[in-house]
N, CA, C and O atoms as CSV, one atom per row, in Angstrom:
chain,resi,resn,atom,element,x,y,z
A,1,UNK,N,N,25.274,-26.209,5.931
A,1,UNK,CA,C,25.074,-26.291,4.505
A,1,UNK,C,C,23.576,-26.447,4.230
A,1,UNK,O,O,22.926,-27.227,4.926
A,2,UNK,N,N,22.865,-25.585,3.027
A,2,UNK,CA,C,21.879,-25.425,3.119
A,2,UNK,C,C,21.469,-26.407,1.717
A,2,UNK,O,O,21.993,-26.143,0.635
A,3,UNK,N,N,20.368,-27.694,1.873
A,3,UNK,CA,C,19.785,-28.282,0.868
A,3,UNK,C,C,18.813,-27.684,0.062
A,3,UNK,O,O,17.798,-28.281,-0.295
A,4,UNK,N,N,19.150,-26.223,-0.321
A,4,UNK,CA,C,17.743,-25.375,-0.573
A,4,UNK,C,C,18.227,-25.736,-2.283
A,4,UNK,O,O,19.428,-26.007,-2.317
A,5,UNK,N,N,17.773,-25.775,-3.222
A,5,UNK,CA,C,17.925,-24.954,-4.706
A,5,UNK,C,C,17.561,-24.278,-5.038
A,5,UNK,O,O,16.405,-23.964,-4.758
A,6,UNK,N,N,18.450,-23.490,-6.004
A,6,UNK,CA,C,18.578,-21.693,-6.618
A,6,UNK,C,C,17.108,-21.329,-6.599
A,6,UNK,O,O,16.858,-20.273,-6.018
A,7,UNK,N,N,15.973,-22.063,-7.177
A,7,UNK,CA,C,14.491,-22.135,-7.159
A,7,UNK,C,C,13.756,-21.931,-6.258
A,7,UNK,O,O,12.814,-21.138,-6.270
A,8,UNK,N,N,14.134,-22.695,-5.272
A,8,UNK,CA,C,13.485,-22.812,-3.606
A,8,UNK,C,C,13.747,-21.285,-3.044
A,8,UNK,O,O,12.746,-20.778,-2.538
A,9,UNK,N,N,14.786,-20.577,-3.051
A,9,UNK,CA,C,15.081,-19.441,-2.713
A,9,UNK,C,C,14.564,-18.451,-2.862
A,9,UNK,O,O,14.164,-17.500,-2.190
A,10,UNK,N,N,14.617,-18.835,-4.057
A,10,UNK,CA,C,13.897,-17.761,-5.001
A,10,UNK,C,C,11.857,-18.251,-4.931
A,10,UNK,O,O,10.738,-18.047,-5.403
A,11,UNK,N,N,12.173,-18.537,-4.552
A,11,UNK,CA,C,10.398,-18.588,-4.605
A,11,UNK,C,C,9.732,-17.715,-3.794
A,11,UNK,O,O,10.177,-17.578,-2.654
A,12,UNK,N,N,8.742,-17.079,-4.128
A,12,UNK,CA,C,8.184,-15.994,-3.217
A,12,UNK,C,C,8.659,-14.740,-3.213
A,12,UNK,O,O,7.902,-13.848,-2.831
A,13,UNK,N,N,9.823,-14.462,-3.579
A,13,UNK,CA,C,10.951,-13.290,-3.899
A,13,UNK,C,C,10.288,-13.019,-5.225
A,13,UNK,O,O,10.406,-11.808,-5.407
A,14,UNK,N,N,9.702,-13.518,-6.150
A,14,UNK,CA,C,9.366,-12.602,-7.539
A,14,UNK,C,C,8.291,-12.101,-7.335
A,14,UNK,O,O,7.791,-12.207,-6.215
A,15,UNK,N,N,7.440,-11.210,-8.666
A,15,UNK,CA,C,6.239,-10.943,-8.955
A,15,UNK,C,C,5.384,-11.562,-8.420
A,15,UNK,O,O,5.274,-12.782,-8.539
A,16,UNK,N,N,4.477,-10.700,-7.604
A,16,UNK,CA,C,3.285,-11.604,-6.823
A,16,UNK,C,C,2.099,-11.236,-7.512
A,16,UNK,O,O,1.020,-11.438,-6.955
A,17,UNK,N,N,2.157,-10.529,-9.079
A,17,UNK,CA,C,1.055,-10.957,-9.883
A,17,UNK,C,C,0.179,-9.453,-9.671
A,17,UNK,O,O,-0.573,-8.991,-10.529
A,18,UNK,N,N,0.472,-8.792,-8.280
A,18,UNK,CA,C,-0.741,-7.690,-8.007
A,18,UNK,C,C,-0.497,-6.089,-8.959
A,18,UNK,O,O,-1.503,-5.547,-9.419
A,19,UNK,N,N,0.486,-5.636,-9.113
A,19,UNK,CA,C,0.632,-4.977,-9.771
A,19,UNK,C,C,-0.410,-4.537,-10.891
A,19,UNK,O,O,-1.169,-3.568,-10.878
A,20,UNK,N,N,-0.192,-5.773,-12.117
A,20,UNK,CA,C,-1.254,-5.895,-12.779
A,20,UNK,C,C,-2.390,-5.471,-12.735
A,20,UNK,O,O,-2.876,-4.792,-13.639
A,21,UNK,N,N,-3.305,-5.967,-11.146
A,21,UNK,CA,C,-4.365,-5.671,-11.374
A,21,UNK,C,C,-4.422,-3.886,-10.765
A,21,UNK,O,O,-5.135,-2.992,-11.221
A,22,UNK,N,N,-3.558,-3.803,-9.774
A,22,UNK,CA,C,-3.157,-2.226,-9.169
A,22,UNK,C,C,-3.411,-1.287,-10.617
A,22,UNK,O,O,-4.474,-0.719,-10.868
A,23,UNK,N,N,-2.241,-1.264,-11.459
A,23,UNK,CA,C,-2.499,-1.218,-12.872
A,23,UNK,C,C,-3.775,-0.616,-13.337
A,23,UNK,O,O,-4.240,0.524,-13.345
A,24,UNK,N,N,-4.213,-1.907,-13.761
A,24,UNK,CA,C,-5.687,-2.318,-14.602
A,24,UNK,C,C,-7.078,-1.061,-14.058
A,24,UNK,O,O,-7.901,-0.440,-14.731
A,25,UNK,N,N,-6.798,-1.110,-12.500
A,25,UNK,CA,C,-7.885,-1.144,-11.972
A,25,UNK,C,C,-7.899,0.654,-11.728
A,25,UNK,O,O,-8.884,1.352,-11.487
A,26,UNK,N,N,-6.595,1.045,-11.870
A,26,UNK,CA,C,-6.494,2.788,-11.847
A,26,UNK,C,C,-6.848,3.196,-13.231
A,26,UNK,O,O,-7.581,4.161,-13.448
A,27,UNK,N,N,-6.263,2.371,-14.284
A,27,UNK,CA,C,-6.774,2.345,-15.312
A,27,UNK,C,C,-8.403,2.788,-15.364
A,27,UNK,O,O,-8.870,3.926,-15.340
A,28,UNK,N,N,-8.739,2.167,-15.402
A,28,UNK,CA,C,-10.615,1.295,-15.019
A,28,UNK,C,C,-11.394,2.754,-14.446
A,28,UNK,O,O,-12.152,3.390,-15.179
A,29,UNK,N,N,-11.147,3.082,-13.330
A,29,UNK,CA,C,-11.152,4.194,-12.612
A,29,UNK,C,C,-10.985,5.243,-13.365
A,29,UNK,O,O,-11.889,6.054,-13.566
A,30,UNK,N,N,-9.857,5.332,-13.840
A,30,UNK,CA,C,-9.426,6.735,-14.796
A,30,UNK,C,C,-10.698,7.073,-15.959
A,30,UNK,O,O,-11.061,8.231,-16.161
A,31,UNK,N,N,-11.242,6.017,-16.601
A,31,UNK,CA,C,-11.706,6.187,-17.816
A,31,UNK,C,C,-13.156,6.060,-16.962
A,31,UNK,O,O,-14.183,6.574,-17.405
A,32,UNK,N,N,-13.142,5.698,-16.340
A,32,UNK,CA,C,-15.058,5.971,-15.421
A,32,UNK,C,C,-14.603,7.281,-14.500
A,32,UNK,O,O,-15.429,7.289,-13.587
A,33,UNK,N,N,-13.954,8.068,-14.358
A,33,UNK,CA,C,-14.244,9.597,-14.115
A,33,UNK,C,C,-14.328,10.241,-15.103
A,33,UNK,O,O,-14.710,11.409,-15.034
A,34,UNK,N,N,-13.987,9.644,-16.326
A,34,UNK,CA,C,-14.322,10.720,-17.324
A,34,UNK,C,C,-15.259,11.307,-17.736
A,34,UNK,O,O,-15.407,12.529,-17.739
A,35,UNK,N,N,-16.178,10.288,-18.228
A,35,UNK,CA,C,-17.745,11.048,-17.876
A,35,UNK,C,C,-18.297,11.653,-17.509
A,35,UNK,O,O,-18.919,12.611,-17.966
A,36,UNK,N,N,-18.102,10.802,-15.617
A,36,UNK,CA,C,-18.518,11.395,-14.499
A,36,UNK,C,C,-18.140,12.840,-14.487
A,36,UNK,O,O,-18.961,13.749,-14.360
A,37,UNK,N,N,-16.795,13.008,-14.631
A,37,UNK,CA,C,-16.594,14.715,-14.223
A,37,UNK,C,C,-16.900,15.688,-15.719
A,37,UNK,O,O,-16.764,16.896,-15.914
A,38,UNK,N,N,-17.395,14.501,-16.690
A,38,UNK,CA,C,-17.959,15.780,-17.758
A,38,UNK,C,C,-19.418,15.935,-17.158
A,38,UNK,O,O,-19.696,17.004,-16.614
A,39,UNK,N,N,-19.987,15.327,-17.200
A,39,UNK,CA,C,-21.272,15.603,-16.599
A,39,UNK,C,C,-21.218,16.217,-15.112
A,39,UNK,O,O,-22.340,16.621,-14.807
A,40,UNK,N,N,-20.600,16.346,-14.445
A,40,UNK,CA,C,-20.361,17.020,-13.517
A,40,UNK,C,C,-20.659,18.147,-13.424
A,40,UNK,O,O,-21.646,18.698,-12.937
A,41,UNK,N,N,-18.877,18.880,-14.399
A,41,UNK,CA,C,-19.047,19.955,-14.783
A,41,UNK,C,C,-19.687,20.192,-15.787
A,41,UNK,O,O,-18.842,20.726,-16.506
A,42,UNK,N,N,-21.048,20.150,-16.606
A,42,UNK,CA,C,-21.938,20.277,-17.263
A,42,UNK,C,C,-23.075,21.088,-16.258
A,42,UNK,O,O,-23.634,22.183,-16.199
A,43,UNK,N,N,-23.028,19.797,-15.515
A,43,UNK,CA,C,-24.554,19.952,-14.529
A,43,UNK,C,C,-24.366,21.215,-13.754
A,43,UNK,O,O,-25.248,22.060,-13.596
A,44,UNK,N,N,-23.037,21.284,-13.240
A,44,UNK,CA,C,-22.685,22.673,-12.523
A,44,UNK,C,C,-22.766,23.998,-13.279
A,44,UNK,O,O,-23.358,25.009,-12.902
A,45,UNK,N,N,-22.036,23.819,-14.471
A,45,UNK,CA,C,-22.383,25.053,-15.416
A,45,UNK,C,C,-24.185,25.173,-15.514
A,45,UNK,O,O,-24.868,26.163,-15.253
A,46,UNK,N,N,-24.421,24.474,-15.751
A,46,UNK,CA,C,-26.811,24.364,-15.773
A,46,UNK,C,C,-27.457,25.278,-15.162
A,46,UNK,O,O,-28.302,26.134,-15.425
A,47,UNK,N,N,-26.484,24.660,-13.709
A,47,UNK,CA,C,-26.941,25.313,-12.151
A,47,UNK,C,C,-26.231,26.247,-11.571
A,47,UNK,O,O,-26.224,26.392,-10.348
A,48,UNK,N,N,-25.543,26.995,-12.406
A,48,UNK,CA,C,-24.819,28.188,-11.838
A,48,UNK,C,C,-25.594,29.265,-11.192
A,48,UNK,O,O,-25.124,29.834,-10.207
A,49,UNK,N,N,-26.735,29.583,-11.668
A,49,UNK,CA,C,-27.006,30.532,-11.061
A,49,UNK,C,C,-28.600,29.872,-10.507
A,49,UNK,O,O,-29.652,30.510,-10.563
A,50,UNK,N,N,-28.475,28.623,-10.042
A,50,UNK,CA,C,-29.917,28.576,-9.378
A,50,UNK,C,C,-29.693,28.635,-7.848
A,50,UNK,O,O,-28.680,28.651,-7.148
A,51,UNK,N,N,-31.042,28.663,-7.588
A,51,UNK,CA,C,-30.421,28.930,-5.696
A,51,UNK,C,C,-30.777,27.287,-5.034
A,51,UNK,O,O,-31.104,26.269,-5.644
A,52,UNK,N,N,-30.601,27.478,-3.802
A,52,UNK,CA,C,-30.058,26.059,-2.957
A,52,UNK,C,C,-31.424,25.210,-3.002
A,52,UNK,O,O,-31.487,23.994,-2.824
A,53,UNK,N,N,-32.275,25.885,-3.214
A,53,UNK,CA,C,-33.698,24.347,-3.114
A,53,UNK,C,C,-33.538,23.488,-4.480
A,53,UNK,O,O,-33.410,22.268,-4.583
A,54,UNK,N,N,-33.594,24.759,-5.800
A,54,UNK,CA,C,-33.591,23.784,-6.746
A,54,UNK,C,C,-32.063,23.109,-6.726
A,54,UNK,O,O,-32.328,21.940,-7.008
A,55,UNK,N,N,-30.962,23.161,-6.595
A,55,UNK,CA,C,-29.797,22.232,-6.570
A,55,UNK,C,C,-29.575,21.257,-5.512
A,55,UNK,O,O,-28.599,20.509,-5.456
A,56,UNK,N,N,-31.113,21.336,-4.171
A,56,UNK,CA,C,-31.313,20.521,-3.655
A,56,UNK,C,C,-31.916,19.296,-4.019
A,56,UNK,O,O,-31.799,18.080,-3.867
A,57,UNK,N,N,-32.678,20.235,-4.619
A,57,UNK,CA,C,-34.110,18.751,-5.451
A,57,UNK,C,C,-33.533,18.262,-6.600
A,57,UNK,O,O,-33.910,17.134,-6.918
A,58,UNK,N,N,-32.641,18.849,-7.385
A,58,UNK,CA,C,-31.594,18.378,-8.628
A,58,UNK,C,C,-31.287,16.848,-8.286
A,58,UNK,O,O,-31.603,15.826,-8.897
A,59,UNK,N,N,-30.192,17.129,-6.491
A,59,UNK,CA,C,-29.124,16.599,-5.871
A,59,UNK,C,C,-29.944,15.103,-5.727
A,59,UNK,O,O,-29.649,13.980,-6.137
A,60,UNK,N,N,-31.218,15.667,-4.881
A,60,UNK,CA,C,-32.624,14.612,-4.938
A,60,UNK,C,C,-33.105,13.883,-5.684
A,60,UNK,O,O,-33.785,12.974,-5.209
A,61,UNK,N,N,-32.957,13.976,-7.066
A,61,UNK,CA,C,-33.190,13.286,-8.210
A,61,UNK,C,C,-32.411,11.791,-8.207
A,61,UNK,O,O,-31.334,11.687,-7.620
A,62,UNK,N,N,-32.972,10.728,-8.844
A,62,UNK,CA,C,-32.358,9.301,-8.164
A,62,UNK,C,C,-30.983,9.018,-9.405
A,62,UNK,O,O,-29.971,8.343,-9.217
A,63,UNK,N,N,-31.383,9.801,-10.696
A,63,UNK,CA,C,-30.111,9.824,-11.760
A,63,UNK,C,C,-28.868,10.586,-10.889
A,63,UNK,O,O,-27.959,9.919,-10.395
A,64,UNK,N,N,-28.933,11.976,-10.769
A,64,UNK,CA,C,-27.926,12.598,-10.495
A,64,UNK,C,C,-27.123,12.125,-8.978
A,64,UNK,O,O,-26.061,12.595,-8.569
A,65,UNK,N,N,-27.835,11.230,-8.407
A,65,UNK,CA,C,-27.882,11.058,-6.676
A,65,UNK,C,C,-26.625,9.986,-7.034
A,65,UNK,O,O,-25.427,9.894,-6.765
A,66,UNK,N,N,-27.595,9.261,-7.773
A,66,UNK,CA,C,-26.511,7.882,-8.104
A,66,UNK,C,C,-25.125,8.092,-8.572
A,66,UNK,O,O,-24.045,7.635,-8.196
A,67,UNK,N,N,-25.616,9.261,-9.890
A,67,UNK,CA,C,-23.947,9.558,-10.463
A,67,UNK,C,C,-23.008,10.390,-9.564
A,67,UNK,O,O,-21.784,10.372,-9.697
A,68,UNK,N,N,-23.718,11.181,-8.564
A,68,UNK,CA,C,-22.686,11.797,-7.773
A,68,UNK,C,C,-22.143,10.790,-6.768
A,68,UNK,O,O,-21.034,10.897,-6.245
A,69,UNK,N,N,-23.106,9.690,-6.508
A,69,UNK,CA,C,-21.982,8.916,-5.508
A,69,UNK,C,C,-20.589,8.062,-6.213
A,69,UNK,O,O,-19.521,7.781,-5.668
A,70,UNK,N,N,-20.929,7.858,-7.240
A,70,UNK,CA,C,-20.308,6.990,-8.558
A,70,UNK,C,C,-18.972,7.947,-8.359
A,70,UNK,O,O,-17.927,7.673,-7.768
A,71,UNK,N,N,-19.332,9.100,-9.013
A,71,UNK,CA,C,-18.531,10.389,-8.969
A,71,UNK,C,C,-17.219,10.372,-7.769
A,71,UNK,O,O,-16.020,10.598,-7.933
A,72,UNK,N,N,-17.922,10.041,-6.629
A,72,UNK,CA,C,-16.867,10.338,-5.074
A,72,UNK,C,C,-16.320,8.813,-5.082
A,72,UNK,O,O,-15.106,8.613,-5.044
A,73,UNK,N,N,-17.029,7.994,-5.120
A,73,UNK,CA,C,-16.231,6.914,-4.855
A,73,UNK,C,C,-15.193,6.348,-5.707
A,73,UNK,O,O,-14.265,5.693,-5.233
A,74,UNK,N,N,-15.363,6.650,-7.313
A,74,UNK,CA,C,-14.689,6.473,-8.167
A,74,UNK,C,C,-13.293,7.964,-7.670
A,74,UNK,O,O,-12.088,7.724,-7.591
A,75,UNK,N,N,-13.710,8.895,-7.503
A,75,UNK,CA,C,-12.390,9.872,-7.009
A,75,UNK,C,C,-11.748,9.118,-5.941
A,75,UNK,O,O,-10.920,8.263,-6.256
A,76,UNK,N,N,-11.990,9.300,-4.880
A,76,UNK,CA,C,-11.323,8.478,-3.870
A,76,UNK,C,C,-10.642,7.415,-3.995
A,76,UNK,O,O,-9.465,7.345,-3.642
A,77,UNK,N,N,-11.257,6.513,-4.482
A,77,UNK,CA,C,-10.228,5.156,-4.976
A,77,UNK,C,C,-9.338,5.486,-6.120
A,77,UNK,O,O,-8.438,4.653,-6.216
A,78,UNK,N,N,-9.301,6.163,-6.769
A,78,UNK,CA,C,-8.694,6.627,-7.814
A,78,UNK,C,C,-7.431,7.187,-7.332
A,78,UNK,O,O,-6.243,6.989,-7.589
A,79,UNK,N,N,-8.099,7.965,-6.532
A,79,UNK,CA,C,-6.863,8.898,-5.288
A,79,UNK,C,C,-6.123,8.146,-5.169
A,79,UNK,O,O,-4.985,8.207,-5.636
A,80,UNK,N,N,-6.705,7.003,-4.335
A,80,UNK,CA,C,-5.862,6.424,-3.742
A,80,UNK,C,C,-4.920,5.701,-3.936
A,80,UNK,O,O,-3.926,5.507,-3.235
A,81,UNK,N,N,-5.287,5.170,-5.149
A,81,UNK,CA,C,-4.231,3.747,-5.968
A,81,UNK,C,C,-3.335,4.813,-6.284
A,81,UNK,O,O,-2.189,4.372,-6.200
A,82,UNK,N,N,-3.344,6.117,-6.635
A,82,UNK,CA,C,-2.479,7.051,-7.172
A,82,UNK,C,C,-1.311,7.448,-6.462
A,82,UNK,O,O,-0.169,7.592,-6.899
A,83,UNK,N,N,-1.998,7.692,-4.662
A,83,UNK,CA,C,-1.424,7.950,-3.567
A,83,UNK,C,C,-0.551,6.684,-3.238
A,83,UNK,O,O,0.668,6.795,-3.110
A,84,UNK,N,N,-1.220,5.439,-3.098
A,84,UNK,CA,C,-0.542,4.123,-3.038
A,84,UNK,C,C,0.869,3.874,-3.643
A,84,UNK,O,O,1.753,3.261,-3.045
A,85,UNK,N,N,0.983,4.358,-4.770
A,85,UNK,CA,C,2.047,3.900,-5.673
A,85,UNK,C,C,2.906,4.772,-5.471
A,85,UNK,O,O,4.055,4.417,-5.731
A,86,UNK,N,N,2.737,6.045,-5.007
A,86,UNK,CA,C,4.247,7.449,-4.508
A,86,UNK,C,C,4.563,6.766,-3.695
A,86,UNK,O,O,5.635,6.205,-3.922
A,87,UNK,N,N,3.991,6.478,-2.577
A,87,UNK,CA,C,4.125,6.059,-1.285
A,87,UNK,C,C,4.947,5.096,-1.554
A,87,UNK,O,O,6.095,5.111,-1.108
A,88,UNK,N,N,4.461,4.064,-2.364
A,88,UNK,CA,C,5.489,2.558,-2.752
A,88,UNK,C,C,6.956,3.060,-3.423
A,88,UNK,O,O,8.114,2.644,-3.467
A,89,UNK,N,N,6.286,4.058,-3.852
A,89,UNK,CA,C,7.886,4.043,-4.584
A,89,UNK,C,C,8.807,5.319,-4.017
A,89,UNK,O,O,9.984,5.333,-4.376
A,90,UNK,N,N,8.413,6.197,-3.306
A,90,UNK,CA,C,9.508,6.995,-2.576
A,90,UNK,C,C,9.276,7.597,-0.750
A,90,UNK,O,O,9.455,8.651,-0.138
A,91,UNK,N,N,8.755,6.117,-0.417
A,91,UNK,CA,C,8.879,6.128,1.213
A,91,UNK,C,C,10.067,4.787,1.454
A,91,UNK,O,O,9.747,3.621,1.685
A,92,UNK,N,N,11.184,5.203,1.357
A,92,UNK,CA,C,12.036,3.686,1.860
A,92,UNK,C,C,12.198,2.826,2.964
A,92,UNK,O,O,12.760,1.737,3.072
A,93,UNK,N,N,11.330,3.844,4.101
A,93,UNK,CA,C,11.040,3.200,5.506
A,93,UNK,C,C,10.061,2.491,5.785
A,93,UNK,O,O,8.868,2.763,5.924
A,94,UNK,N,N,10.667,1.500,5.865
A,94,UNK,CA,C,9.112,0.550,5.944
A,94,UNK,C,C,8.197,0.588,6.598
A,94,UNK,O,O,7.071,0.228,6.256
A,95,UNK,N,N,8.611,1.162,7.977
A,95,UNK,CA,C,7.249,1.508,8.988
A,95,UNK,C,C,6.734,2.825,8.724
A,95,UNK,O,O,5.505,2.848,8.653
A,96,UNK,N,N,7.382,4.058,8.538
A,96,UNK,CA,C,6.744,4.696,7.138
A,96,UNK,C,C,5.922,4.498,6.405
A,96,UNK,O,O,4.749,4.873,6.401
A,97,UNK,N,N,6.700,3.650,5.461
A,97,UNK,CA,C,5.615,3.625,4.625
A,97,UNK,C,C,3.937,2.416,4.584
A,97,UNK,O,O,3.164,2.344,3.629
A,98,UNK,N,N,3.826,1.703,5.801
A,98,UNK,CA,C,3.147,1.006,6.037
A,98,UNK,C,C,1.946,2.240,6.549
A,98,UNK,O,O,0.819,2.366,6.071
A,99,UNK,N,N,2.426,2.885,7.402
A,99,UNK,CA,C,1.649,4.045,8.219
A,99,UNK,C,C,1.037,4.607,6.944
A,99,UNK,O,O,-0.094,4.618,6.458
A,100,UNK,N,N,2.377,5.124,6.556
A,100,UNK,CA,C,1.505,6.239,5.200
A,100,UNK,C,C,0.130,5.449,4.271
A,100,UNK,O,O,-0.942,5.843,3.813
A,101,UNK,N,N,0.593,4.636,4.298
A,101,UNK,CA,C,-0.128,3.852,3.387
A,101,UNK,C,C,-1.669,3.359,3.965
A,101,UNK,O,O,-2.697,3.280,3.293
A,102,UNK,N,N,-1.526,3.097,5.209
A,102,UNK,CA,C,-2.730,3.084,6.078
A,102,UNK,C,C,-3.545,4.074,6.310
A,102,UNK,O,O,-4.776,4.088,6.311
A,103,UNK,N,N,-2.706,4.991,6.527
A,103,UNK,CA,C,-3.635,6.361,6.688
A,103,UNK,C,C,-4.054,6.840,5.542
A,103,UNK,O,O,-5.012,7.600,5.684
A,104,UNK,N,N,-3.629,6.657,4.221
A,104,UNK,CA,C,-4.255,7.360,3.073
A,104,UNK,C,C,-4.910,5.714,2.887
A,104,UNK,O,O,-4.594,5.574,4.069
A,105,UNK,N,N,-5.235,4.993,2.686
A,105,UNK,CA,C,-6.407,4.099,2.735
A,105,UNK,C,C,-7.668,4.436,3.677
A,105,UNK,O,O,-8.821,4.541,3.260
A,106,UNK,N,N,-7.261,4.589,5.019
A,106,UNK,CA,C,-8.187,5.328,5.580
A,106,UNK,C,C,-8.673,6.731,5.122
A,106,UNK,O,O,-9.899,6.830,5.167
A,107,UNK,N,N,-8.113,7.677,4.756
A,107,UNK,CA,C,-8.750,9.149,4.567
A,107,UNK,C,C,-9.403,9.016,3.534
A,107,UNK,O,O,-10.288,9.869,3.478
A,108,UNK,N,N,-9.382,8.113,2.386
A,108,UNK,CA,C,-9.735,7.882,1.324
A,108,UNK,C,C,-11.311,7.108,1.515
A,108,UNK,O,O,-12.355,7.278,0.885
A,109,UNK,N,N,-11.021,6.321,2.507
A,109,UNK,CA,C,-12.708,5.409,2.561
A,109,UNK,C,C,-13.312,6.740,3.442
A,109,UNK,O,O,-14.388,7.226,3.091
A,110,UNK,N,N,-12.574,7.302,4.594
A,110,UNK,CA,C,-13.644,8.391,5.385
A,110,UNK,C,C,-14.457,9.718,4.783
A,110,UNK,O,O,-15.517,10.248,5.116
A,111,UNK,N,N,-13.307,10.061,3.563
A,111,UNK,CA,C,-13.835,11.006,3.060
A,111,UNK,C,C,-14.535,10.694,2.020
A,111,UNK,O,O,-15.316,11.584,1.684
A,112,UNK,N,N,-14.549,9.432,1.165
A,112,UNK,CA,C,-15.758,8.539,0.633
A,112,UNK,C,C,-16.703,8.774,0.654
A,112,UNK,O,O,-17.425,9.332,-0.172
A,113,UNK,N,N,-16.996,8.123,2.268
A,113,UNK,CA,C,-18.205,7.634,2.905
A,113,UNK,C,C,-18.831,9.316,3.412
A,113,UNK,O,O,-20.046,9.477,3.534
A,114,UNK,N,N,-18.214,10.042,3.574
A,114,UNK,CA,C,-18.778,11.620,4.321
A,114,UNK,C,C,-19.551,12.149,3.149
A,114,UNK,O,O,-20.699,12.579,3.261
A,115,UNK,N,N,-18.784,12.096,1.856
A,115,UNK,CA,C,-19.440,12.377,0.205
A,115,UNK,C,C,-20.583,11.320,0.396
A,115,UNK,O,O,-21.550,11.854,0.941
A,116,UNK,N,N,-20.748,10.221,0.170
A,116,UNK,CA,C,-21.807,9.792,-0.131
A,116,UNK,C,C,-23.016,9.885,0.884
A,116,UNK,O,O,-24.151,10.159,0.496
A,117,UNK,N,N,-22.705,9.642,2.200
A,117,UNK,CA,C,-23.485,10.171,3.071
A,117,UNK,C,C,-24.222,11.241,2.759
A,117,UNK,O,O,-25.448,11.183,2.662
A,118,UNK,N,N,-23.316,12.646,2.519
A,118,UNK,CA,C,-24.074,13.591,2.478
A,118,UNK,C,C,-25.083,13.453,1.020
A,118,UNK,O,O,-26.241,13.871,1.024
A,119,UNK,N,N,-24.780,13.144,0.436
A,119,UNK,CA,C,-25.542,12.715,-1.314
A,119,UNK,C,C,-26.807,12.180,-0.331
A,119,UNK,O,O,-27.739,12.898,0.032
A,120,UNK,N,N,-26.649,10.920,-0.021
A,120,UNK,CA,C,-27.824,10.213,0.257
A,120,UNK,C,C,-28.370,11.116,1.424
A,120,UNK,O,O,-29.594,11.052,1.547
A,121,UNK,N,N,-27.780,11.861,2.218
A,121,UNK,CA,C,-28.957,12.678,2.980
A,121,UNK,C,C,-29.838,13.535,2.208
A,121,UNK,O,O,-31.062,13.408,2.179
A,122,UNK,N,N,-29.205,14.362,1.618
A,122,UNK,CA,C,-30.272,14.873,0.655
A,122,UNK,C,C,-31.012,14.084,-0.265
A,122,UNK,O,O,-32.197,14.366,-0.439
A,123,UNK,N,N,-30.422,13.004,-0.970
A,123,UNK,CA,C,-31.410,12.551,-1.556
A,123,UNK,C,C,-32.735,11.470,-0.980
A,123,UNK,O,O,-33.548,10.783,-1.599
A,124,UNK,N,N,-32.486,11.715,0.564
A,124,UNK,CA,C,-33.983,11.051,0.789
A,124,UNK,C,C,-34.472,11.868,2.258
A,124,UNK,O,O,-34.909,11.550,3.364
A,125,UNK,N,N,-34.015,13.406,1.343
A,125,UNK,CA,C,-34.468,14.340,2.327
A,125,UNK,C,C,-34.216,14.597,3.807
A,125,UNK,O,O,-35.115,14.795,4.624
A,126,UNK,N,N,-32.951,14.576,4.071
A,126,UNK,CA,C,-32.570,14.262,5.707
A,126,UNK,C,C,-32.132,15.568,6.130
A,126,UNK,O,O,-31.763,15.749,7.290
């Protein structure tokens, strides 16, 4: 016979509060690519027809350098909370979906970090 109450049981079994910020924070993300990818595609329409030095030295510039990393890292995480939540909600295998979920956390920071890398190589001339 167990001295637990209905409460005790239940504790830890509800809402652990994260959602919310999961939520909030794709939110957050969503409305800071907006910009980003208007000016994006702005800057690309500009430079349609220039050739690779000047969209090098553009890339080089410390405004556009900054917003293109803004640009990738805000995609990626964006991705990902996006990717996160399919995964949560139609992988029912738990080791599944732990994997899945690991590996798109990972592809998401690698292909990140490869975008910004390459940004910052050009922008300090590498």
């Amino acid at each position: 016979m167990a001295l637990r109450t209905p409460i005790k049981i239940a504790r830890g079994l509800g809402s652990a509060k994260d959602g919310v910020h999961h939520w909030w924070i794709q939110r957050v993300t969503a409305v800071a690519l907006i910009p980003l990818t208007i000016w994006f595609a702005f800057s690309l329409a500009t430079y349609a027809g220039a050739d690779y030095a000047t969209v090098r030295a553009w890339i080089g510039s410390p405004l556009p350098a900054v917003l293109l990393i803004l640009l990738i890292a805000m995609t990626f995480h964006h991705a990902q909370l996006g990717l996160q939540v399919v995964i949560e909600d139609y992988v029912t295998a738990k080791g599944v979906q732990l994997a899945a979920l690991i590996l798109v956390k990972f592809l998401a920071a690698l292909l990140a970090l490869v975008g910004i890398f390459a940004v910052l190589r050009i922008a300090f001339g590498g």
